[in-house]
VEXVEXFI-780164 format. One record per residue (C-alpha): residue in three letters; y, z, x; residue number from 1. Coordinates in steps of 0.02 Angstrom, whole numbers. Example, Ala and Ser with C-alpha at 12.3 -4.5 7.8 and 13.67 -1.06 7.14 Angstrom:
VEXVEXFI-780164
<atom 'ALA' <-225 390 615> 1>
<atom 'SER' <-53 357 684> 2>
***
This chain:
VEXVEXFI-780164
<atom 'UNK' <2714 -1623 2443> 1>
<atom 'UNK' <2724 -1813 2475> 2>
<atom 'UNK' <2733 -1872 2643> 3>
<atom 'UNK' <2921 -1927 2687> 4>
<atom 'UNK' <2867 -2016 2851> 5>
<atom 'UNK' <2724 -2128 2922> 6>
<atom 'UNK' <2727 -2131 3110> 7>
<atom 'UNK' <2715 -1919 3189> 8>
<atom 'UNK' <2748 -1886 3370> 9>
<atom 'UNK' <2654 -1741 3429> 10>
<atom 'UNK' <2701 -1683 3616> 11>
<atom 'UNK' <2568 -1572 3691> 12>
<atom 'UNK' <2440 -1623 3540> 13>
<atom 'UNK' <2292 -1584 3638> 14>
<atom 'UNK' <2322 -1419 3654> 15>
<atom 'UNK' <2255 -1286 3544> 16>
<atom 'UNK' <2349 -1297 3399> 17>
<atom 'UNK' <2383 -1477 3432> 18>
<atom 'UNK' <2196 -1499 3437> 19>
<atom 'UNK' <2159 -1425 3244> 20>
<atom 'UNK' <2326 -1502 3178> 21>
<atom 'UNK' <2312 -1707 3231> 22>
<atom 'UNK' <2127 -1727 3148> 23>
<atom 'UNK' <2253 -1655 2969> 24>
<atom 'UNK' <2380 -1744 3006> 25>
<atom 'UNK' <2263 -1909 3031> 26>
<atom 'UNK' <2182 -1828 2862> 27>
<atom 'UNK' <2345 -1821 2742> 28>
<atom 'UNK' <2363 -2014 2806> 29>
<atom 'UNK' <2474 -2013 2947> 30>
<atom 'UNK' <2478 -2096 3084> 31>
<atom 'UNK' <2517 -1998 3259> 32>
<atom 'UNK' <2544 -2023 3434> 33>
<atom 'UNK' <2491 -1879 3563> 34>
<atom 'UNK' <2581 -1869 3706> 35>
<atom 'UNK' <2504 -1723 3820> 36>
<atom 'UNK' <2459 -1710 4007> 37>
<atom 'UNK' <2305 -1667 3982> 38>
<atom 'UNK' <2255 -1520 4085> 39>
<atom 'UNK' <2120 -1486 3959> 40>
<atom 'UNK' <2072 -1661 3917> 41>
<atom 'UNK' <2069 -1752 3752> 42>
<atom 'UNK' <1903 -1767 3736> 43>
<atom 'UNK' <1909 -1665 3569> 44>
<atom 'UNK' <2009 -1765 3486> 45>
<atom 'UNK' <1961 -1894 3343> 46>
<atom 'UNK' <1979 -2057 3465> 47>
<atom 'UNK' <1899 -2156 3363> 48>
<atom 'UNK' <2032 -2134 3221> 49>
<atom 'UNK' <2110 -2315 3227> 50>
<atom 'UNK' <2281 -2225 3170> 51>
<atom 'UNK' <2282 -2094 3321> 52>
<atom 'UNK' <2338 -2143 3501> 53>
<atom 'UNK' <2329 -2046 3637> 54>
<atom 'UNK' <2438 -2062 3807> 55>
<atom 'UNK' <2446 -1950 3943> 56>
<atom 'UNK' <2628 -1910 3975> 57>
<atom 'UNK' <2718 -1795 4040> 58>
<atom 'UNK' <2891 -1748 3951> 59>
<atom 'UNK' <2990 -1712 4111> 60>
<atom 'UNK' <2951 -1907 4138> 61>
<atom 'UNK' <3095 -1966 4009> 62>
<atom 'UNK' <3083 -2133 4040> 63>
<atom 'UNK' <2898 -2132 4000> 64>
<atom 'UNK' <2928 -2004 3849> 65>
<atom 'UNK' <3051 -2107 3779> 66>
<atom 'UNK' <2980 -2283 3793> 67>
<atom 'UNK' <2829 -2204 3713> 68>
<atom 'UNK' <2945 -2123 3562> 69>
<atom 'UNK' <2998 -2286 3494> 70>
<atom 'UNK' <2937 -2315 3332> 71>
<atom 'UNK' <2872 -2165 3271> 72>
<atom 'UNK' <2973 -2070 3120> 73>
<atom 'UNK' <2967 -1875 3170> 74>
<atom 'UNK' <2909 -1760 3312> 75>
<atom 'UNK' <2827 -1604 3325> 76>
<atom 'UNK' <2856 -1548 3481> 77>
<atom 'UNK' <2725 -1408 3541> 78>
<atom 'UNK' <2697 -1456 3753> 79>
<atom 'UNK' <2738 -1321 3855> 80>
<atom 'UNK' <2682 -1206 3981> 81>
<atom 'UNK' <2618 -1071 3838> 82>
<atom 'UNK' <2617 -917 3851> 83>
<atom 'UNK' <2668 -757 3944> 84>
<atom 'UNK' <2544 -735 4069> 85>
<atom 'UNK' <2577 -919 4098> 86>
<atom 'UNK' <2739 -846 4197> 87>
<atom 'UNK' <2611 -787 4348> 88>
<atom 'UNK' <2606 -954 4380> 89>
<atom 'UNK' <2753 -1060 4482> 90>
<atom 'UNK' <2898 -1018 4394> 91>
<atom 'UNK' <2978 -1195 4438> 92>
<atom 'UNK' <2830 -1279 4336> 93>
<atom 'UNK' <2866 -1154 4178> 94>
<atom 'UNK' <3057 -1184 4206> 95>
<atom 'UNK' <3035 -1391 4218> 96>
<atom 'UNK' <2939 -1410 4063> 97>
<atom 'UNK' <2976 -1272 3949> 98>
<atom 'UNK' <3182 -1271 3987> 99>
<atom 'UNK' <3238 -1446 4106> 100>
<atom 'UNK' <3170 -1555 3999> 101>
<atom 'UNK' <3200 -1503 3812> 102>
<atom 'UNK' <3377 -1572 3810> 103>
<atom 'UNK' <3326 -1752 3881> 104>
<atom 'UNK' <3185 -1753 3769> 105>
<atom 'UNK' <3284 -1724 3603> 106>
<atom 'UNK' <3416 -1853 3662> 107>
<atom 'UNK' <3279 -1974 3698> 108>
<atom 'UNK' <3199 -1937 3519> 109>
<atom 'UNK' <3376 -1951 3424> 110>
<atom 'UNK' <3397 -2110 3543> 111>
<atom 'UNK' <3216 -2186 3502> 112>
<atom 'UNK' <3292 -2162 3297> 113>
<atom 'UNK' <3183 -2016 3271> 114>
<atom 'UNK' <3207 -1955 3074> 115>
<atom 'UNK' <3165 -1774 3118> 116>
<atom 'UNK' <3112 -1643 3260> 117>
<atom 'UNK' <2991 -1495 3223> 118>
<atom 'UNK' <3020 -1369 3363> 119>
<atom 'UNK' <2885 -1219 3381> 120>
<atom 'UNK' <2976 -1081 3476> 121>
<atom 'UNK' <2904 -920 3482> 122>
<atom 'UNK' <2912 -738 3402> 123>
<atom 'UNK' <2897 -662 3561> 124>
<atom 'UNK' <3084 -724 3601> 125>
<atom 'UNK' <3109 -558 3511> 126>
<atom 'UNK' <3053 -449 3652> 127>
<atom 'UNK' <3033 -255 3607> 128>
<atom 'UNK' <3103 -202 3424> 129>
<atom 'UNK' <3093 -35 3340> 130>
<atom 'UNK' <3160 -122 3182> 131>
<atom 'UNK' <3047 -120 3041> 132>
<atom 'UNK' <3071 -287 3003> 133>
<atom 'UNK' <3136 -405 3115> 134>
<atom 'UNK' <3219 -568 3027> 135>
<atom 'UNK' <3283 -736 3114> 136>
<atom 'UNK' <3467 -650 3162> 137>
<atom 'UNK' <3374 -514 3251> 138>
<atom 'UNK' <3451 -529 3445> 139>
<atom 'UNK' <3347 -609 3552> 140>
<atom 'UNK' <3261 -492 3686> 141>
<atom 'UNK' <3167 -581 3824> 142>
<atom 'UNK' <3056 -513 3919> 143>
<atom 'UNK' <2980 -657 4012> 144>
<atom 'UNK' <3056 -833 4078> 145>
<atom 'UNK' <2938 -881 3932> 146>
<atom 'UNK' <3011 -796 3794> 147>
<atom 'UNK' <3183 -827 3864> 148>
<atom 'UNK' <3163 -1016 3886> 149>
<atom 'UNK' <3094 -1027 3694> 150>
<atom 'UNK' <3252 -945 3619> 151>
<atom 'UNK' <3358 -1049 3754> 152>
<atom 'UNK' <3328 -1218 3691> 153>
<atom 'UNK' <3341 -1183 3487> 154>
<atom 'UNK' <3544 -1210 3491> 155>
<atom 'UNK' <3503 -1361 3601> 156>
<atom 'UNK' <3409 -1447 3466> 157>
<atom 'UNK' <3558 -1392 3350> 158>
<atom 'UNK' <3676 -1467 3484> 159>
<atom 'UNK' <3609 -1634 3434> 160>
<atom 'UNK' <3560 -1632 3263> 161>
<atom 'UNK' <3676 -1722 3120> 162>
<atom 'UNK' <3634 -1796 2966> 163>
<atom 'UNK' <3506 -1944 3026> 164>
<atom 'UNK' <3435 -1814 3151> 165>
<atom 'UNK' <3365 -1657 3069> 166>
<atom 'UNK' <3307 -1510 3182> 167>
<atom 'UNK' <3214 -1382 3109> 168>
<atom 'UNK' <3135 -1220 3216> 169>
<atom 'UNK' <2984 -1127 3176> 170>
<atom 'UNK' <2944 -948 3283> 171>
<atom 'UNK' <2778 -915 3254> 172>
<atom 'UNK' <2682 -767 3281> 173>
<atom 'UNK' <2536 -735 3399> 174>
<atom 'UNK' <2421 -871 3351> 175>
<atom 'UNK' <2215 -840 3317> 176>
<atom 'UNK' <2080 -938 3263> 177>
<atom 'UNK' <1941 -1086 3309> 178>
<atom 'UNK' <2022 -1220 3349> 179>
<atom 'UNK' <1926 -1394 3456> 180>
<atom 'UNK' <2041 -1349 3617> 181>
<atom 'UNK' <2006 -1154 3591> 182>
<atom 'UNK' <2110 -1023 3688> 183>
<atom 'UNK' <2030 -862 3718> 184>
<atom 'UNK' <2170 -778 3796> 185>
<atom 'UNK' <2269 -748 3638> 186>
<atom 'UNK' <2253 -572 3589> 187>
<atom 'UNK' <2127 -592 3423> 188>
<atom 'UNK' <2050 -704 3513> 189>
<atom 'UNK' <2019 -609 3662> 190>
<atom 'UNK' <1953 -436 3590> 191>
<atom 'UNK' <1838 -567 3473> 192>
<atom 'UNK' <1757 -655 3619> 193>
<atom 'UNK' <1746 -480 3712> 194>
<atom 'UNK' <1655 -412 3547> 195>
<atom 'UNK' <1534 -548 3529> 196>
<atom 'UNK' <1481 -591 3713> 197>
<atom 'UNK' <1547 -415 3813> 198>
<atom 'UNK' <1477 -297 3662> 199>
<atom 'UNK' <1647 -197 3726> 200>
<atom 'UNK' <1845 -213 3695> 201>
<atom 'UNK' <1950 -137 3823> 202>
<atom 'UNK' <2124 -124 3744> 203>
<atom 'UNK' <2286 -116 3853> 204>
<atom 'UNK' <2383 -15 3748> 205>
<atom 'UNK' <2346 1 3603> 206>
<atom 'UNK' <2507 51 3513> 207>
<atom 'UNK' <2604 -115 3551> 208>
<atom 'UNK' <2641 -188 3348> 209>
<atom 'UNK' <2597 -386 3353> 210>
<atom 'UNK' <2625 -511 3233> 211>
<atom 'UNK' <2500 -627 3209> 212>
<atom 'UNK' <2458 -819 3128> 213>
<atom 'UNK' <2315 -900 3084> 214>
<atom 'UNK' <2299 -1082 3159> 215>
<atom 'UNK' <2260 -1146 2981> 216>
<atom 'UNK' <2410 -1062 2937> 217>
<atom 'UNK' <2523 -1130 3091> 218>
<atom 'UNK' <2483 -1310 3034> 219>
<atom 'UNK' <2527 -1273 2845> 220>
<atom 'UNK' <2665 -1218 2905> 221>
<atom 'UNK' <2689 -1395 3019> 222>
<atom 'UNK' <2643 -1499 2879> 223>
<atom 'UNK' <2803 -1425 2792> 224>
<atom 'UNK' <2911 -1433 2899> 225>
<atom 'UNK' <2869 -1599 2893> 226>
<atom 'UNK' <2885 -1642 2721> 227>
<atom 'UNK' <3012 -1515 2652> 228>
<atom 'UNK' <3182 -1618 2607> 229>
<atom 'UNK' <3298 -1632 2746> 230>
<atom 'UNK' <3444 -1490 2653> 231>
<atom 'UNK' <3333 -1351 2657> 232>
<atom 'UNK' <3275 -1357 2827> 233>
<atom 'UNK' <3420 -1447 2922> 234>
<atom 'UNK' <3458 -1319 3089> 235>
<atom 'UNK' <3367 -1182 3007> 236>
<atom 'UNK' <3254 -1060 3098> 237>
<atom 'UNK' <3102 -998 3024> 238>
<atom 'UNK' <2996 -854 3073> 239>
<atom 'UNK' <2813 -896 3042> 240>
<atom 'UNK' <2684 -723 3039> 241>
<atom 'UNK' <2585 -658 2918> 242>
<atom 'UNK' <2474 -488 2964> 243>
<atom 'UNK' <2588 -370 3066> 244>
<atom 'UNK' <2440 -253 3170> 245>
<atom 'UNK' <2441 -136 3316> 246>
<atom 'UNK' <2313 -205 3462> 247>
<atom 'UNK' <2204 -47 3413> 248>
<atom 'UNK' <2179 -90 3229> 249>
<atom 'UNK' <2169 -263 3302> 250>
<atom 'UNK' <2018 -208 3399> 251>
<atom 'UNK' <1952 -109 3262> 252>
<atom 'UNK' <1936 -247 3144> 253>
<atom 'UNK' <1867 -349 3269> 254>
<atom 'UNK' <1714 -225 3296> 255>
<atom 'UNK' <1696 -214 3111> 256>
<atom 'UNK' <1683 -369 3071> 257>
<atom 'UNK' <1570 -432 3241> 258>
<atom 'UNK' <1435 -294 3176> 259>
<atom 'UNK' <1453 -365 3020> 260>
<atom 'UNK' <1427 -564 3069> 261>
<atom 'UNK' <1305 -493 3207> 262>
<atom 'UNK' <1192 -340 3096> 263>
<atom 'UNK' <1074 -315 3240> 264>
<atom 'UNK' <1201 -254 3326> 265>
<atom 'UNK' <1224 -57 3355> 266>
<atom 'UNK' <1398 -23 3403> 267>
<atom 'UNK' <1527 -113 3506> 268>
<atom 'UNK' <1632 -5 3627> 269>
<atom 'UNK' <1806 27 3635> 270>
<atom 'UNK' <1893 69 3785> 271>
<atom 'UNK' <2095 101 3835> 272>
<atom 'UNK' <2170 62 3990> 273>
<atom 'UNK' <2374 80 4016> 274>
<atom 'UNK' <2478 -83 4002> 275>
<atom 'UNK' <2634 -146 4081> 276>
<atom 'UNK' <2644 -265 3928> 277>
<atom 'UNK' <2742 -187 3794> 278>
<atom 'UNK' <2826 -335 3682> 279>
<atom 'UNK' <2798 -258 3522> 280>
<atom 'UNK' <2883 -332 3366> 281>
<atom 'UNK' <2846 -328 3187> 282>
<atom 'UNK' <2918 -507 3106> 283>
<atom 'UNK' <2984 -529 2927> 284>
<atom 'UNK' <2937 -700 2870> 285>
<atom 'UNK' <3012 -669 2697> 286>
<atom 'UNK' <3137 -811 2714> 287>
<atom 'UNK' <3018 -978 2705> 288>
<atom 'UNK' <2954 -896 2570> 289>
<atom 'UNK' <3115 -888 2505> 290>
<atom 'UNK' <3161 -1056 2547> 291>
<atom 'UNK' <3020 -1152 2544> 292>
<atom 'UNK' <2912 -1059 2445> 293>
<atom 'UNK' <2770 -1055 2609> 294>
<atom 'UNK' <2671 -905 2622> 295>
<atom 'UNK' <2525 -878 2755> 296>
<atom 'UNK' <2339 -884 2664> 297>
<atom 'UNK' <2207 -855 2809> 298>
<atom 'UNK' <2204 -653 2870> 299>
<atom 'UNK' <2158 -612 3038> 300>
<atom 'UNK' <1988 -566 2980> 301>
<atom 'UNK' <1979 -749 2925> 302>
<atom 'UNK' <1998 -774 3112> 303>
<atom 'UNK' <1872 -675 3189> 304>
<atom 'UNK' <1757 -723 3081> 305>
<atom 'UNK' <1780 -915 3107> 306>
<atom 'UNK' <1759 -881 3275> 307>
<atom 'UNK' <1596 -778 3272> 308>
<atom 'UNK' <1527 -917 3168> 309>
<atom 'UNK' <1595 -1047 3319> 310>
<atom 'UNK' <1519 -933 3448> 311>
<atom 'UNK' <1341 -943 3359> 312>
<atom 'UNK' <1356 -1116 3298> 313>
<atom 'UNK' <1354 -1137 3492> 314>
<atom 'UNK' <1519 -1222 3514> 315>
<atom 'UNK' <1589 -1105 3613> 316>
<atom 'UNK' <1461 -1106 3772> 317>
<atom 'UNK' <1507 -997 3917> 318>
<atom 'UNK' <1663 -927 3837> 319>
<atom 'UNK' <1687 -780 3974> 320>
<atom 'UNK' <1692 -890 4121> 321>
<atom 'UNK' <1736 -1077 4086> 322>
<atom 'UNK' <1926 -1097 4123> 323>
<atom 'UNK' <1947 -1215 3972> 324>
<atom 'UNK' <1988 -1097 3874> 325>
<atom 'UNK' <2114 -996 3966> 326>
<atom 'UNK' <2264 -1085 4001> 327>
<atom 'UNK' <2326 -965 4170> 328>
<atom 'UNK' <2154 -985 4235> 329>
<atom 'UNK' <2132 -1212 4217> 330>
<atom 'UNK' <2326 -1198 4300> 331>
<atom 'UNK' <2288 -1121 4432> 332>
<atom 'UNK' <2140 -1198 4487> 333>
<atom 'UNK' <2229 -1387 4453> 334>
<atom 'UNK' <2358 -1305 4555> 335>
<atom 'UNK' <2474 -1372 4414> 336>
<atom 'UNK' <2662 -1420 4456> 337>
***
């Protein structure tokens, strides 16, 4: 597809998918702005790109937010406090950035004469479904002020929207992958590092059914959002999954494949523990296929074996310990508010 605008806005684009999906963006010849507090730094992303700029921001600053805005074509808007487990932490900080300031922002982006807003919301607004397939009307089922802040602030954008300010949502599934900012407290993720550098998975659970998304996938997905014409994606919501797994086959695959990228390996161990965590969900993502003709490429395999290649290629040093790449953990210890 062609590009439709110049000048991207990406809030939060030095976070993990943020930190894989500005260096393609910069690629397919845009130009983008990354606004982002920086809790994890931005020292992985392409600064010397003459057409990215980086300012640390915070959105619940809507003067700032909006001053910075001006200029700039379309927004993907990714910052917030991700996560469940990110919900341990003070719930005012979770509430202020992921709920207070999602209206002011979208009025300051329709104000700033912002073409278009890409808003990732989550699959896990779904909460707990026994339904074999569960499409964009499904009810929304929060379990978490996470969850429940994510599904909160989709009719906002549609609030807003008319025909010079297209909103489009995307509610993507669990994400996995290597990505410059990497997060190793997503659930592929996690059982991969565990694999590799524990030789052992403990599984909480087991049974829980969790969609999942490649990053490579998550930024396709981005990219068309960003590009598809504004009638077939005006105040539509889009679920965005691909492999549908259990956290056991999960774990299984994860072994397989470890011994595979690692053959002097002998086994990896499995073990169970009980879990008070029991979203479990499996999405239908038939409709932007239907729509937009997008379908997922990269399997979860893909995943965990990008990252055993990132954990031998050595770019992944101290990956059990180093609170970089666990969001709950760098929070706490900034004492973030």
């Amino acid at each position: 597809m062609s590009r439709m605008f110049n000048r991207i806005f990406v809030t939060g684009g030095a976070g993990y998918v943020g930190s894989r999906l500005v260096p393609q963006l910069l690629s397919s010849g845009y130009k983008v702005t990354v606004y982002d507090i920086l809790y994890f730094g931005s020292e992985f992303l392409p600064k010397n790109d003459p057409n990215l700029r980086v300012i640390e921001g915070d959105i619940r600053n809507t003067v700032k937010l909006g001053a910075a805005l001006e200029g700039h074509d379309a927004v993907v808007h990714l910052a917030c406090i991700s996560n469940d487990a990110s919900f341990e932490l003070d719930e005012n900080l979770s509430t202020s950035v992921n709920y207070d300031a999602f209206e002011p922002m979208v009025l300051a982006a329709k104000k700033a004469g912002i073409k278009r807003f890409v808003y990732a919301s989550s699959s896990s607004v779904y909460g707990v479904s026994d339904k074999p397939d569960v499409t964009e009307d499904h009810p929304l089922v929060p379990l978490t002020l996470y969850n429940k802040y994510k599904g909160l602030c989709e009719p906002l954008l549609r609030k807003h929207t008319d025909e010079k300010f297209i909103g489009v949502t995307f509610r993507p599934a669990t994400v996995c992958g290597y990505a410059p900012r990497q997060r190793l407290d997503l659930s592929v993720n996690i059982l991969t590092n565990h694999a590799v550098n524990n030789n052992k998975i403990t599984v909480f659970g087991g049974s829980q059914l969790r969609p999942n998304l490649h990053i490579q996938d998550y930024i396709e997905a981005v990219q068309l959002f960003l590009a598809a014409p504004d009638e077939k994606i005006s105040n539509e919501i889009f679920n965005v999954g691909y492999q549908n797994m259990s956290i056991m086959d999960i774990a299984e695959l994860a072994r397989k494949v470890v011994l595979q990228e690692y053959p002097d390996r002998k086994d990896i161990e499995i073990a169970t523990m009980p879990t008070a965590d029991i979203r479990s969900y499996h999405i239908n993502s038939d409709k932007i296929y239907r729509l937009l003709g997008y379908r997922p490429r990269h399997t979860i395999e893909d995943a965990v074996r990008e990252l055993c290649q990132a954990f031998k290629a050595g770019k992944l040093p101290n990956s059990m310990n180093d609170d970089f790449y666990f969001n709950v953990r760098r929070l706490t210890r900034l004492k973030a508010a």
